[in-house]
Each structure stands twice: as C-alpha cells, then as structure tokens.
N, C-alpha and C positions, 0 to 999 in steps of 0.2 A: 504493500500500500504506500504510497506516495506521501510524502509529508505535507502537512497543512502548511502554506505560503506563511511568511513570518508577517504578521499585521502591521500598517505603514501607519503612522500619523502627524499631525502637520503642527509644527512647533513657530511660530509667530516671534517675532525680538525686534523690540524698537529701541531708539536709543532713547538721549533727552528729552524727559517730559515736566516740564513745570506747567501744572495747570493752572488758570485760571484763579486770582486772588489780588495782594497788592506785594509792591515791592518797595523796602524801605531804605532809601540811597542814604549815605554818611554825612551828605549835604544836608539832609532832613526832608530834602524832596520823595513825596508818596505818590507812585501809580496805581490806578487802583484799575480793577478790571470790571467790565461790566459784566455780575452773575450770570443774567439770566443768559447773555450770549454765550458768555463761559461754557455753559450745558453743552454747548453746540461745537464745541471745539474739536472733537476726534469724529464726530457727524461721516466725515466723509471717509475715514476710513475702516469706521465700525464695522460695518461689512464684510471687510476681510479679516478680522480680527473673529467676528463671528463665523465666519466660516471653518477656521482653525479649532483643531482640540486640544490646543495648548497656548499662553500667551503670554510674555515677559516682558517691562520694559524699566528703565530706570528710574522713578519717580523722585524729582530733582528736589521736592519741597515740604514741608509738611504740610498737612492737609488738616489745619486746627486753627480754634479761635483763641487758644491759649497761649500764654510764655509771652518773652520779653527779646527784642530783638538784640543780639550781639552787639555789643560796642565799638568793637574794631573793626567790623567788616563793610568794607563797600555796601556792598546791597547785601538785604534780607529778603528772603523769597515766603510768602506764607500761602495757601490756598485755602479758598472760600470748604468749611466742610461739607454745603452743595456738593464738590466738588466727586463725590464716594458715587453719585448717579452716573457720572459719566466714566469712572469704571467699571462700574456693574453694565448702564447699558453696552457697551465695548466688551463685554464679558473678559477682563484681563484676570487673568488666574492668579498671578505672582508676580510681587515687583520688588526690584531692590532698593534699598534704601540707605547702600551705603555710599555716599557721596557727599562735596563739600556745601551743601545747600540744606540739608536734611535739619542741622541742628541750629540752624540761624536763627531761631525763637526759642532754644533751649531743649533740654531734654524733657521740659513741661510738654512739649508743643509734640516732640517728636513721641513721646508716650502714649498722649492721646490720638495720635496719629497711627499708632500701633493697634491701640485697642481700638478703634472706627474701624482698620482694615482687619480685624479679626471678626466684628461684630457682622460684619459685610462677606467675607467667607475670601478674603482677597491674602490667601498668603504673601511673607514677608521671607527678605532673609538680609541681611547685613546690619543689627543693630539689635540693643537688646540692654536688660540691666546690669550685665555682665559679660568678660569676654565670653566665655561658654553660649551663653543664648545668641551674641551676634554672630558667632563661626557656625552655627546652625542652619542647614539651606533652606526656602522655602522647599516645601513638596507639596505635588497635585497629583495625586489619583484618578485616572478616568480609563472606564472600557480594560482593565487588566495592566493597563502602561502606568509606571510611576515617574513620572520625572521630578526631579531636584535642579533648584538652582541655589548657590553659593555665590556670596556676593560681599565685593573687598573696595576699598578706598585707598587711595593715595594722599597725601597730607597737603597736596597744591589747594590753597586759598581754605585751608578748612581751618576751624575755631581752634586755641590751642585745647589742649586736654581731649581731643575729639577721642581720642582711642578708647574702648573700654579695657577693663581691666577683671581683675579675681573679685573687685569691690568695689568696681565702678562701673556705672550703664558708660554706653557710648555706643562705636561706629568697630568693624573688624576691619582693623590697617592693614596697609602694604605699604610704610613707609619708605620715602624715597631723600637722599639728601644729597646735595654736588658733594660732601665732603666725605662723604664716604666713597671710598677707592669705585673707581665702574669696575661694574654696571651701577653704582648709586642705590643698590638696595639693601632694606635692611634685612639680614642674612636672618634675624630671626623668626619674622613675620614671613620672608619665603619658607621658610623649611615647615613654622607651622601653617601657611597655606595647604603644604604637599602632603602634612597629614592629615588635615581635613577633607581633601580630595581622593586621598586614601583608604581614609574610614566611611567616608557615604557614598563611595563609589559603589559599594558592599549593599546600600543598603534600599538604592533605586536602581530605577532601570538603566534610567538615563540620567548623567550626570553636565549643567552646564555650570560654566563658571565666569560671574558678572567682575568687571573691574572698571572703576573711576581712576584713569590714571593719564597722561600723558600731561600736554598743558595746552588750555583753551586760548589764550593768546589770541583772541578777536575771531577764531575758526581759525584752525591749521590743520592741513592735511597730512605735514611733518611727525613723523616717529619720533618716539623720544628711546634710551636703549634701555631705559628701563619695561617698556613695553613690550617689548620682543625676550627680554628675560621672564619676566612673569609669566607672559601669555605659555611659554614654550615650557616653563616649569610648571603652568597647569596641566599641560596636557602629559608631559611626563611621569606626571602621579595619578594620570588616569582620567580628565577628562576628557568628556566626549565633542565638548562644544565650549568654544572660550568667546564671552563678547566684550567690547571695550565701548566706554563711551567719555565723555567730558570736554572731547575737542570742538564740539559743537559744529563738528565738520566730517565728512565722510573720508577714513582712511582704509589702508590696502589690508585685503583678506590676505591668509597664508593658510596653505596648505602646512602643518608641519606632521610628521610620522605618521602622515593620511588624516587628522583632523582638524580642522577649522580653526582659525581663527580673527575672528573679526574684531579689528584693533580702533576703530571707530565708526559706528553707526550712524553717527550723525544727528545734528539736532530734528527732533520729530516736533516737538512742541512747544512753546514757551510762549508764557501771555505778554509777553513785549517784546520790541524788536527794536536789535540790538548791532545791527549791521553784519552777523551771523551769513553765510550761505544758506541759500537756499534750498540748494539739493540734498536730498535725505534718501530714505531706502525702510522698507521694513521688508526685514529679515524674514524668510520662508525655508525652513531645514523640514523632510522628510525624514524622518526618525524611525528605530525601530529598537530591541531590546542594546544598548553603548554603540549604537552604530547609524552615523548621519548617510541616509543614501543617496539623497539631493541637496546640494544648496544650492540657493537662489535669491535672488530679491526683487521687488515690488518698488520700481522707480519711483521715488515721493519728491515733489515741488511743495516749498511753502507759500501758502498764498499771503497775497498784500493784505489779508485780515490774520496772519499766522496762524493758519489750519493749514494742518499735513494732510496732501491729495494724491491719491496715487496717479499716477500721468500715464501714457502707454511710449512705450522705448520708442517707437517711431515719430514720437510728437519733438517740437523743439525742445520743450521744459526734459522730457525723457532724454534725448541727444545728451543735454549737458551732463546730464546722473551720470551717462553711460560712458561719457568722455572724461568726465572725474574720474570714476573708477580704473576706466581702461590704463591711464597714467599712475595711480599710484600701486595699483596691482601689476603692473610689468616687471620692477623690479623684484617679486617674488614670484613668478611663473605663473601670474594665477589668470586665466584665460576668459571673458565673457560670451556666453553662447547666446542668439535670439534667435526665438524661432517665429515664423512672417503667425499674425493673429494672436501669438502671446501675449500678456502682459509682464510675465517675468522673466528675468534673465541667471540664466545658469550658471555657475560661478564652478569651474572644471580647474584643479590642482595639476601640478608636475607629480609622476610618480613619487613615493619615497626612496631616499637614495639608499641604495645595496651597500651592503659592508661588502669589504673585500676578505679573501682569507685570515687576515691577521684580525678581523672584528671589526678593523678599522672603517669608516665614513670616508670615503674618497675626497681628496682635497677638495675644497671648493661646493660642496653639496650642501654642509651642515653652517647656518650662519652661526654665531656667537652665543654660549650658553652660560648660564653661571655658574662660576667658580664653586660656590658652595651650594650644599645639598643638605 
C-alpha cells in the first residue's frame, strides 16, 4: 500500500507592523491616528492572511491604554486596544513581540498587551516576566500540524534594561555591540539562542525563528554581519525557517544548508509615514512536518494612506518588489521564478554545498560563521 502524501500547509510572515494609535516624539509632538480608519488598515490584505493556516508577523507596539512613555527615546509607539479587531478579523495566529518599540510605554503597557493577546487566543513569543517565559515560542495547533515561532531582539534603539532576566520581565536578547571582537555578538545570548532552538525543535513540528536585528537607518536594504551570524546559527541548531525584520526595508533571502532565511521582510504597516520604502512582501512558505517545500512571496506596495496591498508582479508597483529583491538576493544565489497569471513569486536557492573527503566545505561555498558555539 502506498503511503499517504505528507499534508502541505500554508505558513503566512509579515514583517513590520505598528498598528494604528498615536506616537509620542521627544519634541512632545503627538500623532495620533484616526480609530475608526485604523480598523481598516490590513483590509486589503486580510484575504490572504485568511486564506493561510498559519500566520506570523512582528507586532512593532503595544497594543494598550496603559504605562508611561520612555524618556529617552525619540518616539513612542502605543496602539489604540481597538486595535485586537483587526487581528482577529486578519485571523493572525502569533506574533512576536520582541523588538525595540514593544516596551516604549513600559512593561505596564506591554503586560496588558500580553494579557489582550491571550484573552483574544493570539499567541505570543519574545517577552514575558522572566527570561524563561520570553525564550518560550509562541505555538499554534491546527489540522494535526504544530508550528512554533521563537522570537529575539537586538538592543539597536531599545530602552536600556530591555533584557529580561531570572527576576526581571523584559524582551529575549541577541545583543549586539561594535566592541565586541566581529561578528559583534554577544556569545552568550547566541549559544542560549541554539538551545532554545534545540529544545523546541523536539517539541513542534515546525520550528521558525523571529529576529529584530540589523539597523533601520531610514530603510536599508544593507546586511549588517551580525545578521548573517545569527540567522545561520538558527538554523544550525535546527530551525526550519529564520525571518528578520527592523530595517523597515526589504532585504536578501538565503538559502543556507537548504533552509531559509529571510533577513528583512520589510515594512508591512505602520500608522505614519516616515519616508520608509514602499515595497514590502508577505511571506508565503509551504510547510510540512521541519521541512519548507515552497517559498514564495506576495508583492506588497504601501499605499499613500499606509495600507499594505498586494500588487501583481506584472504591474509597475510589483516591477519594483521584484527588482529590489532580484539585487539584493544575487549576491547569495537566490533566484526569483514568475509564473504568467501568478500573483507570487518563487524564491529557488543554490544547492547546498558538498563537503569534500576530508568533511571539508569547499572554498568559497560557506560565507562566514561564528566563532563561538
């Protein structure tokens, strides 16, 4: 008898999204957004979000009328707690929340923020009242598939004390500093990343892994070499799907030892505009029990009201996605397919490279990995 085909399902990943609320500048200047349009924000790209049986994306703010804005920081980001509708209608399964924007009103703000998205059934994973609870992934259940996402921060523009600790709430780091020897990271927070990814790779199906890290510098499509370290020490301790966000600009996929890595997704949402790019993407992986069998993405233009639209690759706004991409995915082999009548484009890797006899990576195959383990 023939084995039953391994069941396919369709894993959804955006990058930046600050919804809807106000933002509170250094200067003391407040924007504030209008609600009820707010509601209407991911409108257009619900759809395909509902269409998907799984859905992820970075959620930039807290979503509460509580706390006290930070004092140091340029802007604080708050969202209206309306705001819990237009996840639910978007059906988003899990988002991360660790990043430099999350704690901008406090751990007041990001608590109840916590407890909205649990009352709402909207898994979490990067934050918690200890480090134990932020190194914890969300996970979603559905149809016999589990997937997990795991989800880290980098210390670019975040509060100081952000990290949690044995006895402190906070964010789960991946600190980064010029003064430490490159690749600039801190060896400790890599090594407990790789066991994190170690032990819940055990314990879903499918394991992704979220990271805020590079630097947003007005939109850059530029790598930083901390990002190619991290990404490639996730996948080395066993993820199956690595995504990056924070540059607020779309940067280059890698194929590394056959799986993914998406090192910037791009701004998807944000209730101001900021002179950010336009061009975005939501992520489309075909999944099955630790094994991506398509990836893809959904060309997204931000429109002149800042709602993310999906565009079709043949249109001008699609052209530009596809001409960002095609540039910064060149220098890691990574190839884009369209097919005439699609709306998503295929994202095809270079094989992995062969060792030779001696175990060795042939020159020139394996970029740069970190020193410590």
């Amino acid at each position: 008898m023939a084995e039953k085909p391994e069941e396919k399902f369709v894993l959804s990943v955006a990058g930046d999204v600050s919804l809807p609320g106000t933002i509170l500048f250094a200067s003391g200047k407040i924007i504030a957004s209008d609600e009820e349009k707010g509601k209407k924000v991911l409108d257009h790209v619900a759809p395909y979000f509902r269409a998907s049986q799984f859905n992820f994306f970075n959620l930039e703010s807290p979503i509460s009328s509580k706390g006290q804005p930070a004092p140091i920081k340029p802007s604080c980001f708050r969202s209206y707690p309306s705001m819990l509708e237009v996840l639910k209608k978007s059906r988003i399964d899990f988002v991360g929340v660790a990043n430099n924007h999350t704690l901008d009103y406090g751990w007041e703000a990001l608590e109840d923020t916590l407890e909205l998205l649990r009352q709402n059934g909207i898994a979490y994973s990067g934050a918690g009242k200890n480090i134990a609870e932020a190194r914890k992934p969300a996970i979603v259940r559905k149809d016999g598939m589990t997937v997990g996402f795991l989800s880290y921060t980098a210390n670019v523009n975040t509060p100081l004390g952000f990290q949690a600790s044995e006895a402190r709430h906070g964010l789960a780091p991946m600190r980064i500093s010029p003064f430490i020897v490159p690749d600039h990271c801190n060896k400790e927070d890599l090594e407990a990343m790789r066991n994190d990814v170690q032990k819940w790779k055990k314990e879903v199906d499918f394991l992704g892994v979220s990271f805020h890290w590079g630097i947003s510098d007005g939109g850059t499509h530029t790598l930083t070499i901390h990002q190619e370290v991290m990404g490639r020490n996730a996948v080395e301790a066993g993820a199956d799907l690595v995504v990056g966000h924070h540059s607020h600009a779309l940067q280059a996929v890698e194929f590394y030892r056959g799986k993914p890595i998406v090192y910037g997704l791009g701004n998807f949402a944000l209730s101001f505009e900021e002179g950010f790019p336009r061009e975005s993407m939501l992520l489309q992986c075909r999944i099955s029990r630790h094994k991506v069998h398509e990836l893809a993405f959904l060309p997204v233009y931000i429109s002149d009201e800042n709602r993310p639209e999906v565009v079709s690759p043949s249109s001008e706004d699609g052209q530009k996605v596809i001409a960002v991409m095609q540039k910064v995915c060149k220098p890691f082999g990574t190839e884009m397919v369209v097919t005439k009548g699609s709306e998503k484009v295929l994202l095809k890797g270079r094989a992995p490279a062969r060792k030779n006899k001696a175990g060795a990576v042939p020159k020139g195959k394996l970029a740069m990995k970190a020193k410590a383990r």
